[in-house]
C-alpha positions as CSV (number, residue, x, y, z in Angstrom):
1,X,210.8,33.6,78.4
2,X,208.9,33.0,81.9
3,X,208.1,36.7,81.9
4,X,205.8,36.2,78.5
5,X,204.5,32.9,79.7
6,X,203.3,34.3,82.7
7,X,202.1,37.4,80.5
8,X,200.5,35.2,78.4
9,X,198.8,33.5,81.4
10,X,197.2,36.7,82.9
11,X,196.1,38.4,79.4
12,X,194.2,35.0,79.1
13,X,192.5,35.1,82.5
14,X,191.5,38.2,82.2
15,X,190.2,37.2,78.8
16,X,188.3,34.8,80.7
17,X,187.2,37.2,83.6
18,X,185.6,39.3,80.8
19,X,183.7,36.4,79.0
20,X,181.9,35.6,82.0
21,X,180.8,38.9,83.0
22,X,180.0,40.0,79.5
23,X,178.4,37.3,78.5
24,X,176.9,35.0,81.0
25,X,176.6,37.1,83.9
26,X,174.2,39.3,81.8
27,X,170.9,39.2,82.2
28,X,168.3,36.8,79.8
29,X,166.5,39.6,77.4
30,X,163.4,40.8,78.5
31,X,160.3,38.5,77.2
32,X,158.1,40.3,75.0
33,X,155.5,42.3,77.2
34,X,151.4,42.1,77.2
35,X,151.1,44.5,79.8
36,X,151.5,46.4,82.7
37,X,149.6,47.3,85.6
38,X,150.5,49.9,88.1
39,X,149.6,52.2,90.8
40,X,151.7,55.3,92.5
41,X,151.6,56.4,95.6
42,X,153.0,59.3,98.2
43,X,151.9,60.7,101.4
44,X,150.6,64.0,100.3
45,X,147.0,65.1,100.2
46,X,144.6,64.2,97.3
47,X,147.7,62.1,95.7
48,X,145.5,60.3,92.8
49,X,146.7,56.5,93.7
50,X,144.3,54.2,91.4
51,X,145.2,51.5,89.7
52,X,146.2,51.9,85.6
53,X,146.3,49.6,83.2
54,X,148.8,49.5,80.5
55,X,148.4,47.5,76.9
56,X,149.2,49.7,73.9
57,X,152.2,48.8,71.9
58,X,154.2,51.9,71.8
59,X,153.8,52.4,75.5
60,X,154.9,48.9,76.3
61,X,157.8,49.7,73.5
62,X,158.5,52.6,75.6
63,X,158.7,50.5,78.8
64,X,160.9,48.0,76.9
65,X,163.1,50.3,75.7
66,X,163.8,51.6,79.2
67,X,164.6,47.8,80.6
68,X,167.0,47.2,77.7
69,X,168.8,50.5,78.2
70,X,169.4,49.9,82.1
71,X,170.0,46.5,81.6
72,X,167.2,45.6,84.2
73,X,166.5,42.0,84.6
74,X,162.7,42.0,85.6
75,X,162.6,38.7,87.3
76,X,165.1,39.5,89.9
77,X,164.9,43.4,90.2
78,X,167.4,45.0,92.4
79,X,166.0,47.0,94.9
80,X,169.2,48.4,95.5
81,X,168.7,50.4,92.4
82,X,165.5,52.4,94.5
83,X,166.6,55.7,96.0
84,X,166.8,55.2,100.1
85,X,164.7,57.9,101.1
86,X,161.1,58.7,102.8
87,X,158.2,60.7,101.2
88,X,159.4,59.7,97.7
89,X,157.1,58.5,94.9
90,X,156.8,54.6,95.1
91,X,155.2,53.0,92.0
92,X,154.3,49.3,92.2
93,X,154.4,47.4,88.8
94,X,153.1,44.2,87.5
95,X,154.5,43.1,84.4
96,X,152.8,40.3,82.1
97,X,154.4,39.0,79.5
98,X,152.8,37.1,76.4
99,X,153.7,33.6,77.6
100,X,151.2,34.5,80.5
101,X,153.8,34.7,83.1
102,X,153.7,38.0,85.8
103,X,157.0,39.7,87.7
104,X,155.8,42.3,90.4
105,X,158.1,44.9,91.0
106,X,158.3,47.9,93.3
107,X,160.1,51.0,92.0
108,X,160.9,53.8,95.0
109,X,161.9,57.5,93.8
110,X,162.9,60.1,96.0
111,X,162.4,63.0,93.0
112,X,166.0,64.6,93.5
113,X,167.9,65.8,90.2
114,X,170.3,63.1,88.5
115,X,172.4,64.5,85.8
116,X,172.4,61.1,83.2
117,X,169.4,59.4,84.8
118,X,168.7,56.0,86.3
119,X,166.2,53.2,85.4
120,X,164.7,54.2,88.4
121,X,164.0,57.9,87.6
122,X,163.6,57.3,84.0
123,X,160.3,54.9,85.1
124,X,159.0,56.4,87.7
125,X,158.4,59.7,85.2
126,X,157.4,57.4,82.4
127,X,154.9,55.7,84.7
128,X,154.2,59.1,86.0
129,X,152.9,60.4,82.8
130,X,151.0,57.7,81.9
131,X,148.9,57.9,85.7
132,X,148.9,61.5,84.7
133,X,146.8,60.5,81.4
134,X,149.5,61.9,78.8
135,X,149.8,58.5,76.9
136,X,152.7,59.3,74.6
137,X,155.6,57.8,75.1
């Protein structure tokens, strides 16, 4: 009999454990986007660093789509997630959402292969294209 209670006990702990990390530990949804500005930069010769303005729908769509799938919370971006190299590709972003609010954030890719992908590769080629002037998402 104590051998279910205590069974009992831990199955609902870890119930609970679950909740919380499911559920409230996740990060609040992404607030619709306005725009984006960016810029790129490396150290090699002639590297075309302006600054770029982003506003059309399916782009930000496309942007979106990428914080969703990474579950990256924009207003506390984890720059843990950047590769820790030098001479990599470091693109910083300024996201403006429609209630007029800003998050700055500063995404750092060293370029090497990754089988599945990261948020951090994933942008940095989606922002890529876009400085490149291919605006299809």
């Amino acid at each position: 009999m104590r051998v279910i209670a205590w069974a009992s006990v831990v199955v609902a702990i870890a119930l609970a454990v679950l909740f919380v990390t499911q559920v409230l530990l996740k990060p609040e949804p992404t607030k619709p986007i306005e725009g984006i500005e960016f810029h790129q930069s490396q150290a090699v010769p002639n590297f075309e660093d302006g600054d770029h303005q982003v506003t059309e729908p399916a782009q930000l769509a496309a942007f979106s789509a990428l914080v969703r799938k990474y579950s990256i919370d924009l207003g506390n971006f984890d720059t843990a997630l950047n590769d820790g190299c030098t001479g990599g590709l470091a693109t910083d972003v300024t996201v403006h959402f429609t209630d007029s609010t800003s998050q700055k954030l500063r995404i750092y890719d060293c370029g090497g292969p990754v089988a599945k992908g990261t948020f951090v590769t994933d942008a940095t080629a989606l922002f890529t294209q876009w400085r490149d002037g291919d605006t299809v998402p």
